[in-house]
N, CA, C and O of each residue as an XYZ file, in Angstrom:
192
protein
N      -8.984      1.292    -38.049
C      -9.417      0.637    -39.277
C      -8.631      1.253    -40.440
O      -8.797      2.448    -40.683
N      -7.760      0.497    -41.199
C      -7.175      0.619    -42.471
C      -8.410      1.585    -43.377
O      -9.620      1.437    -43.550
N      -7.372      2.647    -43.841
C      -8.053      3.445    -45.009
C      -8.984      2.649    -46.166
O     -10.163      2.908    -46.404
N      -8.124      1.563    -46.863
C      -8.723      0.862    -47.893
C      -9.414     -0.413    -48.035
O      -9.457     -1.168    -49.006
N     -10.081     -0.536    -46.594
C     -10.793     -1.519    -45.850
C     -11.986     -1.744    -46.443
O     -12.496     -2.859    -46.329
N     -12.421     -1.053    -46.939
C     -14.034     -0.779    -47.554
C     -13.761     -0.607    -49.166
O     -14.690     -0.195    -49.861
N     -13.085     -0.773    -49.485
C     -12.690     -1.003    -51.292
C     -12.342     -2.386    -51.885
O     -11.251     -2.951    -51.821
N     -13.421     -2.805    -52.448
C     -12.898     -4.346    -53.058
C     -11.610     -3.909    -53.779
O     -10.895     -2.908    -53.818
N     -11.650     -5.040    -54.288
C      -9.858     -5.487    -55.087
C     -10.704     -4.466    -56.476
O     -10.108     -3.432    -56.778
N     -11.825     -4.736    -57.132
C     -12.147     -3.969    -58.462
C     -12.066     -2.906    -58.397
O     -11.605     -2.405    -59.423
N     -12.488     -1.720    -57.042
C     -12.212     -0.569    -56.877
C     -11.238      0.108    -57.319
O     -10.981      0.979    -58.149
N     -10.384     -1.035    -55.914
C      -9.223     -0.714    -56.283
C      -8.556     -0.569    -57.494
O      -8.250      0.584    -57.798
N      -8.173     -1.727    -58.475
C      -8.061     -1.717    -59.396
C      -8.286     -0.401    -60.453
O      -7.439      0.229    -61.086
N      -9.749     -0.237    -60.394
C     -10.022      1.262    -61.404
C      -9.239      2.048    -60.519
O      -8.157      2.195    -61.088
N      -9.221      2.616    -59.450
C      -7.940      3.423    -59.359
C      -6.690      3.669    -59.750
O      -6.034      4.632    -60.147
N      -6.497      2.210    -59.467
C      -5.033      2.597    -60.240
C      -4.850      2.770    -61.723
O      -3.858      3.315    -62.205
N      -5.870      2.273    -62.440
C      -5.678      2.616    -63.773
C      -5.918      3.459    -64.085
O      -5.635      3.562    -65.278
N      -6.718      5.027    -63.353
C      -6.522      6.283    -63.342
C      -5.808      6.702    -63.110
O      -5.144      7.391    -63.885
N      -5.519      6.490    -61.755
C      -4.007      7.385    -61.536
C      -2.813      7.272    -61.886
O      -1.946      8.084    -61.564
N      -2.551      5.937    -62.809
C      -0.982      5.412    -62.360
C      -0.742      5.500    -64.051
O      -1.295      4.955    -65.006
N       0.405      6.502    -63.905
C       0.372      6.921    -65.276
C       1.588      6.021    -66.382
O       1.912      6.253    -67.547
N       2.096      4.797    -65.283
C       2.667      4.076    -66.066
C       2.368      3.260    -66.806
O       3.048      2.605    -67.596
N       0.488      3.258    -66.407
C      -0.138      1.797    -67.341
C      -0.484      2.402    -68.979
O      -0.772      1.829    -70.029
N      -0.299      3.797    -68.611
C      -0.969      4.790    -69.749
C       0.404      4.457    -71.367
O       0.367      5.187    -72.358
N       0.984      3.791    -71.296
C       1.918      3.626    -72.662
C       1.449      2.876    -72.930
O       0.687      2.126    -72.320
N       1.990      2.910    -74.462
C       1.678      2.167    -75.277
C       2.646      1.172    -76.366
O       3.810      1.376    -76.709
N       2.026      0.405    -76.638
C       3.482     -0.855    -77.209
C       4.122     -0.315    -78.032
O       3.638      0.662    -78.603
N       5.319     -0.742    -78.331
C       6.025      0.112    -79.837
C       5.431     -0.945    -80.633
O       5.206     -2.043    -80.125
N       5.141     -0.673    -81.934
C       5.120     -1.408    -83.084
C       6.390     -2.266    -83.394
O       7.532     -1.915    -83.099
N       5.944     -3.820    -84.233
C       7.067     -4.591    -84.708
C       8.388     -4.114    -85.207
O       9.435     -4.609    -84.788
N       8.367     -3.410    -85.864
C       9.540     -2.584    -86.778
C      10.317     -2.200    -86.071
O      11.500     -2.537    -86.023
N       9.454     -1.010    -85.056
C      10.131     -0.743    -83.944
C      11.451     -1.075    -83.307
O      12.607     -0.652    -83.342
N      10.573     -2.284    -82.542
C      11.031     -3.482    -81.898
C      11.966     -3.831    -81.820
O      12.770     -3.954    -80.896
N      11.950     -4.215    -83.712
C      13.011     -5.133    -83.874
C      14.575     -4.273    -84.604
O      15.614     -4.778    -85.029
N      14.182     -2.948    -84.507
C      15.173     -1.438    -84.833
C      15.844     -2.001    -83.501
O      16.824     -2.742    -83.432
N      14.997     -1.413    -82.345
C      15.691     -1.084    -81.313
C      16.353     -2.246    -80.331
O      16.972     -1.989    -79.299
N      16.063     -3.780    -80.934
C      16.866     -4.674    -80.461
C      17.983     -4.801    -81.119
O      19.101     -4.898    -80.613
N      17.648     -4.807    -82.539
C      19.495     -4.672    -83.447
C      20.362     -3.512    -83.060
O      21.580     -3.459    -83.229
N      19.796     -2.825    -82.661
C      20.923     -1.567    -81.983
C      21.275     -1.720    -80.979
O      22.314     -1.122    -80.704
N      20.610     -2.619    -79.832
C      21.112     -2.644    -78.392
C      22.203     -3.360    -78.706
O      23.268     -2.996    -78.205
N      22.179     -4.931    -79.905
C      22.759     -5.283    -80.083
C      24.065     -5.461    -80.152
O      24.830     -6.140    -79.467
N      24.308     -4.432    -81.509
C      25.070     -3.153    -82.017
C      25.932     -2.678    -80.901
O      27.024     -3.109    -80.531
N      25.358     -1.899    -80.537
C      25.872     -1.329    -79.627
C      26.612     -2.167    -78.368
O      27.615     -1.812    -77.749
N      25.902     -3.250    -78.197
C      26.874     -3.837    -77.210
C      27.733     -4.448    -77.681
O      28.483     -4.775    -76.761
N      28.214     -4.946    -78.945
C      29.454     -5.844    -79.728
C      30.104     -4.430    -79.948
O      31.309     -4.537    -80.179
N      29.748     -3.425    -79.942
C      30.952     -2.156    -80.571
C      31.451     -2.097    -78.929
O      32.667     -1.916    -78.868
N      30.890     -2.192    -77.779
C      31.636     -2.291    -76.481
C      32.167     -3.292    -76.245
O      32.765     -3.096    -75.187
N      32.357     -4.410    -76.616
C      32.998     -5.782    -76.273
C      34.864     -5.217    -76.145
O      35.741     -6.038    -75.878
């Protein structure tokens, strides 16, 4: 018998949102955003 046989899908679920420390970030703000898209930008026309 499978380990996680006896855990609904919600269980599950709260688990991973404890353990999984990639859900733990947080959004950048607009300003942000829109900094760090004009620079990818930027940056990729100064490599062309």
């Amino acid at each position: 018998m499978p380990l996680q046989s006896h855990l609904d899908n919600k269980a599950l679920e709260e688990l991973e949102k404890k353990y999984d420390s990639a859900l733990n970030t947080r959004d950048n703000g607009p300003v942000i955003s829109k900094l760090l898209y004009w620079a990818m930008i930027c940056f990729a026309l100064y490599h062309l």
